[in-house]
C-alpha positions in Angstrom: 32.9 13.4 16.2 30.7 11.8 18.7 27.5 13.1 16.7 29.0 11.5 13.2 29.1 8.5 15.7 25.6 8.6 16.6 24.5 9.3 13.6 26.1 6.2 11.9 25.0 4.3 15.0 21.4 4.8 14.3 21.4 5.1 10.8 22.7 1.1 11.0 20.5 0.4 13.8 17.1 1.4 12.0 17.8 -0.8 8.7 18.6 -4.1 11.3 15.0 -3.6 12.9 13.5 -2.3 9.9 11.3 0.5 8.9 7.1 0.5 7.7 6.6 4.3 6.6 3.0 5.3 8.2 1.4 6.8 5.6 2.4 4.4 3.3 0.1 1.9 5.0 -2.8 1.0 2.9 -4.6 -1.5 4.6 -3.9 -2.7 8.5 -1.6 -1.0 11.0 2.1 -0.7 11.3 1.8 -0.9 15.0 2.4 -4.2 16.5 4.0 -5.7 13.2 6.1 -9.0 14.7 8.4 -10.3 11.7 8.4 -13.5 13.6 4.2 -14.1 13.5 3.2 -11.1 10.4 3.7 -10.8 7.0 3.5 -7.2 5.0 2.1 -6.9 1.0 3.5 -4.7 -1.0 1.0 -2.9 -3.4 1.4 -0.3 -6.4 -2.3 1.4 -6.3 -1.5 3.2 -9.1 -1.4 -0.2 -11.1 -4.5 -1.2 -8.9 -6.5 1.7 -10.2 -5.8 1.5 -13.6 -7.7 -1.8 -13.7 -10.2 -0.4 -11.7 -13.7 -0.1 -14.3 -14.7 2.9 -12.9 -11.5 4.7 -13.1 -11.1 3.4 -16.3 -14.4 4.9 -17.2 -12.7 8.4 -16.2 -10.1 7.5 -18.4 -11.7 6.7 -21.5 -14.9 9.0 -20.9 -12.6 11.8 -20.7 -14.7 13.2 -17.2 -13.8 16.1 -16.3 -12.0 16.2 -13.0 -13.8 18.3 -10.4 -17.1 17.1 -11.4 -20.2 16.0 -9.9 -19.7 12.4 -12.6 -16.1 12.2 -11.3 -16.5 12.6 -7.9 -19.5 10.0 -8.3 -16.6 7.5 -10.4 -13.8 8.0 -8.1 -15.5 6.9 -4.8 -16.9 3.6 -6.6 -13.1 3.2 -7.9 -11.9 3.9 -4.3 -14.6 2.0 -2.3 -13.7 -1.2 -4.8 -9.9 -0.5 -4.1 -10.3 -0.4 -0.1 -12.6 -3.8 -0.5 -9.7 -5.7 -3.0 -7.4 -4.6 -0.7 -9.2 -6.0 2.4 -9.7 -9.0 0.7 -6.4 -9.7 -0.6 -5.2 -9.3 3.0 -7.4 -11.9 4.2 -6.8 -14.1 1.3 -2.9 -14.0 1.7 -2.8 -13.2 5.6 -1.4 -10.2 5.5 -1.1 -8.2 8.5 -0.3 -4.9 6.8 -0.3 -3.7 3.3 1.8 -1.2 2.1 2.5 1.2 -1.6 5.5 -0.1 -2.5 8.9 1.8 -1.5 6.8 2.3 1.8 9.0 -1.0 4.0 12.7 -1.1 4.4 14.4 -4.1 6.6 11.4 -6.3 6.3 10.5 -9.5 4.1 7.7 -8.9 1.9 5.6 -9.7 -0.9 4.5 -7.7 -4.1 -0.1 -8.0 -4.0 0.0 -6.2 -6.6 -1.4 -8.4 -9.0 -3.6 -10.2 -6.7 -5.5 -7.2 -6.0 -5.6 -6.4 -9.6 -7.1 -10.5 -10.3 -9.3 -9.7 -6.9 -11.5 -7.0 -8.3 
């Protein structure tokens, strides 16, 4: 009884402070996040790379994955996705971005489409 207790107690606790899931974090820290001073993005990279050139390249070029031409694509795709993301932070102050379904208790904002018209 006192562990069902405890259990509820914490489970309503942690969505009143609010949750950023680490390894959700795509660009910043979720250490330190103040809701009073920050702000957190919300992005879906998998919308972000589809308007990526280079991973559209892949796409429509059919490479094969595994080689040396992939490989060569995806870091340029992923080196312009770490650089839009960086600079959509800046642009919108954003302390943290995060893949959406990654913050829970927190205000937020979809970048999605800001990264997507930053590249």
């Amino acid at each position: 009884m006192m562990q069902n207790i405890l259990a509820t107690f914490i489970l309503v606790f942690s969505f009143l402070v609010g949750t950023i899931t680490a390894d959700k974090v795509r660009h910043g820290t979720h250490r330190g996040y103040d809701e009073k001073v920050h702000t957190i993005g919300v992005v879906d990279s998998k919308t972000v790379y589809l308007a990526i050139p280079e991973y559209k390249q892949i796409k429509t070029e059919g490479v094969t994955e595994g080689s040396a031409r992939y490989f060569q694509l995806m870091k340029q795709a992923t080196d312009r996705y770490h650089i839009t993301l960086k600079k959509t932070a800046k642009q919108g102050g954003y302390y943290v971005l995060v893949e959406k379904g990654g913050v829970q208790g927190y205000p937020t904002t979809n970048v999605t489409e800001l990264c997507i018209s930053n590249l």
